[in-house]
C-alpha positions in Angstrom: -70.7 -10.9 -32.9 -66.8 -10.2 -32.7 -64.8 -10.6 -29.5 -63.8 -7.0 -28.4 -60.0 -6.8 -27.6 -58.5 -3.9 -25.4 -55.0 -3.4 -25.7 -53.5 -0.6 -23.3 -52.4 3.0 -24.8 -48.8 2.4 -23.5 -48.5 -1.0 -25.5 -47.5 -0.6 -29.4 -50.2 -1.2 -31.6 -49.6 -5.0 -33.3 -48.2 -5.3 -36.3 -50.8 -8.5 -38.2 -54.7 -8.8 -36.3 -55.9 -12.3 -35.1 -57.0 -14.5 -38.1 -54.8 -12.7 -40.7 -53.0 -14.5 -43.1 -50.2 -13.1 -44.3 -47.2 -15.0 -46.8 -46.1 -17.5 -44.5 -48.8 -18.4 -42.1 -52.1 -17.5 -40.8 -52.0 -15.4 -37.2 -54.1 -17.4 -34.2 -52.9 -15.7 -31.0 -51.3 -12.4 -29.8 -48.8 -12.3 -27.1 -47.7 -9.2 -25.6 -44.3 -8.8 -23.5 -44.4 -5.7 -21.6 -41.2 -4.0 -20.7 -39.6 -5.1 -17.2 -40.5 -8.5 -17.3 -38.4 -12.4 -17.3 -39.8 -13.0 -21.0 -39.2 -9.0 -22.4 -35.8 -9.7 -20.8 -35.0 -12.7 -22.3 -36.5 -12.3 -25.9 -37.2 -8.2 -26.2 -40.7 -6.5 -25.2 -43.5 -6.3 -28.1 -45.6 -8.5 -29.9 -45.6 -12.2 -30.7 -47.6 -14.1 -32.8 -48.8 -17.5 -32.6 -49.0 -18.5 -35.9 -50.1 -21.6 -38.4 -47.9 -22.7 -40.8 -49.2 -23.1 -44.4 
């Protein structure tokens, strides 16, 4: 059975799904920063990908 992830209707939708690969890397973890706050300051709210190098 797949884990179910809920992702809020005010958050974009992301851009590559968990367990993707796509040219560079393969896609392990989602990180969201939501407008307003220290990290969305400092680096932009959206999306951020934990990723494993090929």
């Amino acid at each position: 059975m797949q884990p179910t992830i809920f992702i809020p209707q005010h958050w974009g939708y992301p851009r590559f799904a968990l367990e993707q690969r796509t040219q560079q890397s393969l896609i392990l973890g989602l990180y969201y920063y939501p407008h307003g706050t220290e990290l969305a300051n400092q680096f932009d709210e959206g999306w951020r990908y934990g990723n494993s190098k090929k």
